[in-house]
N, C-alpha and C positions, 0 to 999 in steps of 0.2 A: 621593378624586379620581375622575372620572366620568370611564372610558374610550367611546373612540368607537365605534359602534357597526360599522364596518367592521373592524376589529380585536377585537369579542371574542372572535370563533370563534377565532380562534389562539391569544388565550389561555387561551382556556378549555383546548385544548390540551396546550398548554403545562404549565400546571397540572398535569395529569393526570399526563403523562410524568418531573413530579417526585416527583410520590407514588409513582409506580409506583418510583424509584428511592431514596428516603428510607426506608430500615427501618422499620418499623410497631414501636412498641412500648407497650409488652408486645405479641411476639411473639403472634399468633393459632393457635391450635391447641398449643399450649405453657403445659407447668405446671411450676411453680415458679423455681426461677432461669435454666432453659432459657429462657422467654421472653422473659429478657433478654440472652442470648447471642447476636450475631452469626450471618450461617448460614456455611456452608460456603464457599458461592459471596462474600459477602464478607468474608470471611477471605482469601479467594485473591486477590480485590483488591485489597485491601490491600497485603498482599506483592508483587504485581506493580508497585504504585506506589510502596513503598519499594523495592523493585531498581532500578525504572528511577529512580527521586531517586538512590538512592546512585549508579550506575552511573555517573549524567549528571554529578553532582557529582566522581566520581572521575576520569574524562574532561576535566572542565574543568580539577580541580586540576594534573593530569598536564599539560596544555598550557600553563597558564601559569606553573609551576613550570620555572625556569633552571637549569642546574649555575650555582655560584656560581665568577665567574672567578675568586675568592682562596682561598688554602689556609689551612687555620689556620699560627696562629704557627711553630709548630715545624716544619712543614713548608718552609719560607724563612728559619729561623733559622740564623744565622750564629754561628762561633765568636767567641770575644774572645782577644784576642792580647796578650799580656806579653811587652816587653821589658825586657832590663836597663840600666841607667846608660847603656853605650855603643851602646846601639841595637840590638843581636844580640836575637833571638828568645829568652825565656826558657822561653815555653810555649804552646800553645794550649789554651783550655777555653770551656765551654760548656754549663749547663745540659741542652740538648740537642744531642746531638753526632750530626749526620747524614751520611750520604754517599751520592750517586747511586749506583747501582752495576744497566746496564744487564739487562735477564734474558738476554740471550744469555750473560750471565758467569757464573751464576747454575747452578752443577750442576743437571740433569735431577733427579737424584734427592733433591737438595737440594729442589727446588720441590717433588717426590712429596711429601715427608717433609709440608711445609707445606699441599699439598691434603688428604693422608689425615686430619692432625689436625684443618682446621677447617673443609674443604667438599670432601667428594670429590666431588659432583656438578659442580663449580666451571664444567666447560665446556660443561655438559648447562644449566643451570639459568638462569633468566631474568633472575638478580639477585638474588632473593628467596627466602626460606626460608618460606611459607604458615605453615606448624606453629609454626616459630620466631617469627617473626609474633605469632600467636596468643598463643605463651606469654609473648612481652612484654610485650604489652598487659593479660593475665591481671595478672602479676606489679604495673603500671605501677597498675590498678585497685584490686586487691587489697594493696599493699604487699607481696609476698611477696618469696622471693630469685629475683634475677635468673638465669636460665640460657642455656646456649648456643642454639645453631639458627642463628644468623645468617649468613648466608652471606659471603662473604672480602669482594664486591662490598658490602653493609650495611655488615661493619665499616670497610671504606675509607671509604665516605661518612660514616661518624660518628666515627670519628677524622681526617678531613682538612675535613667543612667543618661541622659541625656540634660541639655540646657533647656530656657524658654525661649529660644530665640524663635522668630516666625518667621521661619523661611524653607522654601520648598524643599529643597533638602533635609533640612532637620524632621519636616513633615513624612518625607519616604520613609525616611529612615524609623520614626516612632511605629510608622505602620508598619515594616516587615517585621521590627523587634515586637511587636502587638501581638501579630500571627503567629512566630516561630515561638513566643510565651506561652501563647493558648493553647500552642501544638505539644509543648513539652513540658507543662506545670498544669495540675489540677485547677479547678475554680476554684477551691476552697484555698488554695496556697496563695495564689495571686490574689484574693481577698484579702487574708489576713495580711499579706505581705502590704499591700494598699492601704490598709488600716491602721499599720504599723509604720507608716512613714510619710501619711500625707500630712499636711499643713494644719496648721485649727487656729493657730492666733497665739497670744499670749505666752511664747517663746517656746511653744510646745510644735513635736514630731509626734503623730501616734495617737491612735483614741484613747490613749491609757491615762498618759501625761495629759489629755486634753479635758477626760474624767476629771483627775483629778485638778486642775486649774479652773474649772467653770463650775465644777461641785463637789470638790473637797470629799471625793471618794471612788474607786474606785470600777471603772467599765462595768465590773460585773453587776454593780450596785444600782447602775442605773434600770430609770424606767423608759416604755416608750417615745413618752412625752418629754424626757430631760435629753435622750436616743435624734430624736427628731431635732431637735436645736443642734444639738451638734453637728448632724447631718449638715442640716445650713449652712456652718461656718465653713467646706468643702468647697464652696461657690466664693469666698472670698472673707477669711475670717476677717480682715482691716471694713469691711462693709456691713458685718452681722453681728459682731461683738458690743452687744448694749453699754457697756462700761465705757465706750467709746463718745458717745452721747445720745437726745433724744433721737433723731435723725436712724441711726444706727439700730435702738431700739424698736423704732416703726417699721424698719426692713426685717430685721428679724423675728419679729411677730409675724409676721403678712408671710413670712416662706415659712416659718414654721408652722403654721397653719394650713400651709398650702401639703407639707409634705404628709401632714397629720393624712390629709384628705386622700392625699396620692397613695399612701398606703393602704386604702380602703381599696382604693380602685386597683389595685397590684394584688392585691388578698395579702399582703403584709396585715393587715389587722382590722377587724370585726366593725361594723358600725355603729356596734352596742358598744365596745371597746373606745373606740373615736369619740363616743359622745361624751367619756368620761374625761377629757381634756380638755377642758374651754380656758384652763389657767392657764399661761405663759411660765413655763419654770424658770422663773429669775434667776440667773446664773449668779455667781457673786460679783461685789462689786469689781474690787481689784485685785485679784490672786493671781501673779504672775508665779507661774508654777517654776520652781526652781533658783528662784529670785531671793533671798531674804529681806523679811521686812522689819520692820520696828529699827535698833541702831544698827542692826549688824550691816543693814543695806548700805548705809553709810559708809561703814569700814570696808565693805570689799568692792566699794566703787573706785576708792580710794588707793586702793591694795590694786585693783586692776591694771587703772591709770597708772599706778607707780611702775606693774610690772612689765606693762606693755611697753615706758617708756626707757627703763634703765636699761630692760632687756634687749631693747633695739627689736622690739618683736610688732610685727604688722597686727593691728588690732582685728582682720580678719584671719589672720594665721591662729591666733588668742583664742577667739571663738572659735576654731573648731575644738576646744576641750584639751583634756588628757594633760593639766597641770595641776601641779601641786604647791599652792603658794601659803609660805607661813611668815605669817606676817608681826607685827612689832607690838598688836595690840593686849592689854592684859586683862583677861576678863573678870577680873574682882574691881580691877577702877573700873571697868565699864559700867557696872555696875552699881557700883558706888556714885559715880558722875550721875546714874542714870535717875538714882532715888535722890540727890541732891537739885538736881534742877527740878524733878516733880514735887520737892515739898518745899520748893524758890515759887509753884506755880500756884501753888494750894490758893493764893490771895486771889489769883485773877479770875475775873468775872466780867468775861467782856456786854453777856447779856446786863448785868447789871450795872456795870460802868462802860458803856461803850466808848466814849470821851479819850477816857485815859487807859482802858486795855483791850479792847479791841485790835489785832495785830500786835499783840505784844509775842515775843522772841527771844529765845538764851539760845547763843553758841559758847561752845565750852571745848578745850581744846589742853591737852596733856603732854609735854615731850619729858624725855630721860635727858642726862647730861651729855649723850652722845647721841642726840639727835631721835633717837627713838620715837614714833606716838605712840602714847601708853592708853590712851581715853581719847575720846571726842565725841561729843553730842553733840549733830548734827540735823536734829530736829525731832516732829514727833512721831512719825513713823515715816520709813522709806518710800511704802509704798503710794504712800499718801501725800508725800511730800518730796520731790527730789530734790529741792532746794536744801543744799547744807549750810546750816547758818554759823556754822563754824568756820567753813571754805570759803564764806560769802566776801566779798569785797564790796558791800556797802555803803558800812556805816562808819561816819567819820570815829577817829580812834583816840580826838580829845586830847587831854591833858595825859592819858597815857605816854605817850610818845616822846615828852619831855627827857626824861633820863636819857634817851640818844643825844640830845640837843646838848645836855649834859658833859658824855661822854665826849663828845666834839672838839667841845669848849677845851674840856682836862689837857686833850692830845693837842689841838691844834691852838689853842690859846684864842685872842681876841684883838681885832683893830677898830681904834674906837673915832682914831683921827687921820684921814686921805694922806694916804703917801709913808703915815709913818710904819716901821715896825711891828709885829704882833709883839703881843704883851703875855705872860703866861697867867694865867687864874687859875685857883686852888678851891678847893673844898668850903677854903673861909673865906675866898672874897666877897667881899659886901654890893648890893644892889639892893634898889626901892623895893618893896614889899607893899606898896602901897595902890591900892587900887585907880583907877582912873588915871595910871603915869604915861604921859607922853611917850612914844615910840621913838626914839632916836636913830639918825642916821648919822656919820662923819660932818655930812652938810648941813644937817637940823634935821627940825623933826618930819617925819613919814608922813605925807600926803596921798590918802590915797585916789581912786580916779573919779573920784565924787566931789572930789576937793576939800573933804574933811582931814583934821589930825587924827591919824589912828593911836587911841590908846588901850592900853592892856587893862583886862578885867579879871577879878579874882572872886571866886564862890564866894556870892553869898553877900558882893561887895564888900568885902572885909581889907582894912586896910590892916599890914601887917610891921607897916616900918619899913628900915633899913633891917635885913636879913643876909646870912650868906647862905650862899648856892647850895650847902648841904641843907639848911634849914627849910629852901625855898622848897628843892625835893623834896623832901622829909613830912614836908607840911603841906605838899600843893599847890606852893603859890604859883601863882604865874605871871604875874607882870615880869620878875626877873628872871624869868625864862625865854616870856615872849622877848625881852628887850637882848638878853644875853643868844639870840638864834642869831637878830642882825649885826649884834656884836661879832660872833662866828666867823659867820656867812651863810646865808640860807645854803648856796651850794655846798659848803663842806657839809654842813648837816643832811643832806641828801646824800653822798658819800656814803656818811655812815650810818645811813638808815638800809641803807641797799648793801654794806658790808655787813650789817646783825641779820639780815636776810630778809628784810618787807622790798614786794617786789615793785620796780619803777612804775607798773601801771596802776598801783596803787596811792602813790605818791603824787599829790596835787601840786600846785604851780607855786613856786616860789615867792609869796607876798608875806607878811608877817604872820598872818596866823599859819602858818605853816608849820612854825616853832611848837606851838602848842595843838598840835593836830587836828586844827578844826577843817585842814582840805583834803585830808589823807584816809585813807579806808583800807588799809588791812587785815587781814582775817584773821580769827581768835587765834588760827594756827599759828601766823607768821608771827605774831604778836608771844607766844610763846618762845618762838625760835629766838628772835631777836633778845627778849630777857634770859634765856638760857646762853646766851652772849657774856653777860655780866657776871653770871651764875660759874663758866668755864674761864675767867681770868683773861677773855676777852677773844678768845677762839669760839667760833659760829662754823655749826656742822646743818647742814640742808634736811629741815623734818623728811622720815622716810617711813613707810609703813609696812615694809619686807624686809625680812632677815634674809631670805632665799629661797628658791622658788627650782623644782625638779618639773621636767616628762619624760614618763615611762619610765621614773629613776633617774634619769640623766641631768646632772644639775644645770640651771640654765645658768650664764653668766650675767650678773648684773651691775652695771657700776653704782659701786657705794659711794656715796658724798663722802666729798673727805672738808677735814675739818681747816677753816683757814681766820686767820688773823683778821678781825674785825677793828679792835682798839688796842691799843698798850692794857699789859697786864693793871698797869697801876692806876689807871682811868676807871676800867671795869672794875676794880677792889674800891675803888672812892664809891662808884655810883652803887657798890650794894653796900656799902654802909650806910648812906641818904635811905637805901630803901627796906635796910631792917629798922633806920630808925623811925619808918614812916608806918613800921606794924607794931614796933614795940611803944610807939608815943605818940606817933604824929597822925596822919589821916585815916589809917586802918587799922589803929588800937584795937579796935570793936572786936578783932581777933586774934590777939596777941597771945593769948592763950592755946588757942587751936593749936597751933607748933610754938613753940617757942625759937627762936631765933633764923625764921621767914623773913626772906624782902621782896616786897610785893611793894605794890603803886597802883592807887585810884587811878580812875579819868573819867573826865566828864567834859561835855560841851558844850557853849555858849548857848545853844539853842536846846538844852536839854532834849537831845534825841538818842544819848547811847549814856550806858555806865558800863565801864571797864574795871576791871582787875585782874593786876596780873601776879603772880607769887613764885616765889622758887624756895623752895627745898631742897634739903639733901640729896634726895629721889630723883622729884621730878619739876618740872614748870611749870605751871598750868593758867591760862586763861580764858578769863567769862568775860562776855559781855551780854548786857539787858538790854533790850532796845527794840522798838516799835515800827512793825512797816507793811505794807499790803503789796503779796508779792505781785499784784497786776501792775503796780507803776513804779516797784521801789524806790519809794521816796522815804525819807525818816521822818516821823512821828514824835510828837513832843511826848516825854514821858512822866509831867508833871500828875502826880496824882494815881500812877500805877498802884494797884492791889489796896485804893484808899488809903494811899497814903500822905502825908502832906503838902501842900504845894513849895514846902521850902527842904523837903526832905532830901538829900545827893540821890542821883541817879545811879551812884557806885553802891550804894548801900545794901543793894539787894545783890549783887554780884558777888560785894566782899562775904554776905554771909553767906552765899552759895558755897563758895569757897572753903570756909570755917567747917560748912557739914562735911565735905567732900572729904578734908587733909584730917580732920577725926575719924571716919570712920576706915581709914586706909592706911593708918601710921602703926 
């Protein structure tokens, strides 16, 4: 391209003034790799134009960077709220459990304790930790472990509108939100705001909530020294929380000690003051702040589970709060349930009998005719135990279980010879009653894989005769139960053990004691459900412990069990006359009185490790079981001799009078 000739002198110019600033290379006057090394003067360049790029980009980002108007979740999360049957409040709880709690409320020395341990510069400092800074980003680069520095102002902004993630980004970002906080909120507002939402352990938001979970009263109440622990659990309450075990305990002495000293040295607090703390303030043991303990924990673990499931609702969507769930349980049984199993326990003295009560155990468990739980005892307190030994699956469920086996029989009759026909049996047909009867199969008798003949045994070794099937129920026997399961067939019997509603994985393998439930573990619940089977004419409705459940008002939907055909009406009308006649005469006379026209049914184990009893009423269903176990290997425990009692005494016996208190003081 041919420039004009009035314009070359410029550019020739031009030209010139570019080379003069285009480094020459290879450097002139310069040997070796020097020649190709930048000079001093554009080295300095350089860095004058990356400070002013960063500077400008840091500038920009600062201004167009908003505090964000939303808090994270937990910071607006609401409790959920359990009531009972009649509408009364049963509990409040909440994943996270927070409360405002002003800083003018807030001890002086209390806040000390909390600047010394994570930013004593707090109301000198501009937001930001520079150093701290650095080592994040070090760490964020590097994958290394994360360390402190952050200043109270940081970590507000990255527990209230940000994530934890560790990455350089997220890191810019806590810092301009850090500054532009410091620049447009007082120290005291971003304090209290930090106070009011950071972590402490024990399902608590807040120093308020964390007061009140670690000492049972409120921030203002405390002292320096109870001030100072808390402070600690800020560094990681899963690390500092003594309750957690010794290990936990040593850490949290060693920092609380430390902060005691730190705020000598901050002038947070006197030396003469310091000196008066040499004690550790024992926080409590287990107070999950928001949690209920003693039975109700039980019920709204229950009530949770149920809503989280019917509702189709993410169990972290649940925990953020704001429900309202009213659940099925009634608080006069609960009550009643609750004084019936403590004066079941009055005998036990594992110090004195460790042998025979040592790990001893009642679950107790209540449904209405349509499936309702009305009661459940599920241990001796919540917080103490989160095992529900109602819920529990187990311990074998014995000669309970029989009246299914029963029921089978009615509907589906019996094949006693290969190839032929089923045969129908009734109420009176006749079977041995006699203890030590050979197990029969179509091809002889049952071998099992020992290579012995299995035969049927009865409490107590009692031989009873020739018997029929309502008697055998009525009285317990069980040889002609055990023999009448392989008459069946174990699998029809599994059928309809899984149509009265005990669930498959509680249901053990198919060999003869099956019949008489020495492989099966069902929980007090299901064990209920199943006899409230016999109880409705043979229709089984799925225990549920929510009527319905609102947020914000708005009802949630939840699918309710609906009720489905387990046996023929005229199966389940036989099997509860065997079982009123087994309270009015037969094995659970003892209570015959308590209600008058109750069917209920013992059970007991070969191994004497459970007593069962289950009963139904007009009301409701209820079953207990008594039985021995050490939750570190649950294994069953022989219960020969519980409460001093005889070694030939039924294991049912303490069940069925549990039972006897319960339906007196509730009818």
């Amino acid at each position: 391209m041919r420039v004009p000739a009035a314009l070359a002198p410029a550019l020739s110019t031009a030209r010139t003034q570019l080379r003069r600033l285009r480094p020459a290379y290879p450097r002139p006057g310069r040997t070796g790799w020097r020649r190709w090394a930048p000079s001093g003067r554009q080295w300095l360049g350089a860095c004058v134009y990356a400070f002013v790029a960063m500077t400008g980009f840091v500038t920009l980002a600062y201004a167009v960077t908003d505090i964000p108007d939303d808090l994270n979740s937990f910071a607006t999360q609401q409790d959920n709220v359990y009531y009972w049957a009649d509408g009364s409040t049963m509990a409040r709880t909440g994943w996270v459990s927070r409360s405002e709690m002003p800083l003018d409320k807030v001890p002086p020395k209390v806040r000390g304790a909390v600047l010394a341990a994570e930013n004593a510069s707090f109301y000198s400092d501009p937001g930001v930790s520079p150093s701290g800074v650095l080592r994040a980003v070090k760490a964020a680069v590097t994958g290394g472990e994360t360390q402190g520095g952050s200043t109270i102002t940081q970590q507000y902004v990255k527990n209230a509108y940000l994530n934890q993630d560790r990455t350089l980004s997220r890191k810019f970002t806590e810092v301009l939100l850090a500054l532009k906080l410091d620049n447009e909120k007082s120290k005291d507002q971003i304090l209290q705001d930090y106070l009011n939402t950071s972590w402490f352990g024990r399902g608590t938001y807040g120093i308020q909530r964390a007061s009140q979970a670690y000492y049972g009263k409120d921030v203002s109440q405390l002292n320096p020294s109870e001030g100072a622990f808390l402070a600690s659990l800020l560094k990681g309450a899963g690390l500092f929380d003594p309750a957690i075990g010794p290990e936990n305990r040593e850490r949290a002495v060693e920092r609380w000690s430390w902060i005691l000293d730190r705020m000598v040295e901050t002038g947070q607090l006197s030396a003469a003051e310091r000196a008066t703390y040499r004690t550790f303030p024992e926080p409590s043991a287990t107070s999950l702040a928001g949690v209920p303990g003693a039975q109700t924990g039980y019920l709204v673990e229950m009530a949770k589970a149920y809503t989280v499931k019917a509702g189709r609702i993410k169990e972290s969507e649940f925990d953020l709060g704001g429900y309202q769930i009213y659940t099925t349980f009634d608080k006069d049984r609960m009550t009643a349930l609750t004084a019936a199993v403590q004066e079941a326990q009055k005998d036990f003295d594992p110090e004195k009998r460790p042998d025979s009560d040592k790990f001893a155990k009642i679950g107790a468990a209540s449904i209405a005719p349509d499936g309702r739980l009305l009661a459940v005892y599920g241990g001796p307190d919540y917080l103490k135990q989160g095992f529900n030994q109602a819920n529990a699956t187990t311990i074998p469920v014995g000669s309970a279980f029989t009246p299914i086996v029963y029921a089978a029989a009615l509907d589906e009759g019996i094949v006693r010879t290969r190839g032929k026909a089923r045969t129908p049996v009734s109420p009176t047909s006749v079977y041995d009653g006699n203890d030590q009867v050979t197990v029969q199969t179509p091809e002889g008798p049952y071998w099992d894989r020992s290579g012995k003949v299995v035969k049927g045994r009865n409490d107590g070794g009692r031989n009873w005769g020739q018997v029929t099937l309502h008697q055998a129920v009525a009285n317990s026997v069980n040889t002609p139960l055990l023999q009448l399961g392989l008459d069946v067939g174990l699998d029809q019997v599994e059928t309809y053990a899984e149509r009265a509603g005990l669930l498959p994985s509680s249901l053990g393998p198919r060999i003869p004691n099956f019949a008489v439930g020495e492989n099966s573990t069902p929980s007090a619940i299901r064990m209920a459900s199943a006899y409230q089977s016999f109880a409705a004419d043979g229709m089984h409705t799925d225990p549920y412990s929510v009527r319905s459940a609102t947020r914000g008002g708005t009802p949630v939907p939840l699918a309710a069990p609906k009720a489905n055909r387990a046996m023929s009406a005229k199966a389940a009308r036989a099997v509860t006359d065997a079982l009123k006649a087994s309270v009015s005469e037969g094995a659970a006379k003892a209570v015959a009185k308590a209600h008058p026209g109750a069917a209920g049914k013992t059970g007991t184990t070969a191994a004497n490790t459970a007593g069962w009893f289950v009963a139904t009423t007009e009301q409701e269903t209820m079953a207990v079981v008594v039985y021995r176990m050490a939750l570190t290997d649950l294994i069953p425990l022989p219960l020969t001799g519980l409460g001093g009692d005889a070694p030939t005494t039924p294991a049912s016996n303490r069940a069925v009078s549990l039972w006897g208190d319960y339906v007196k003081a509730v009818k």
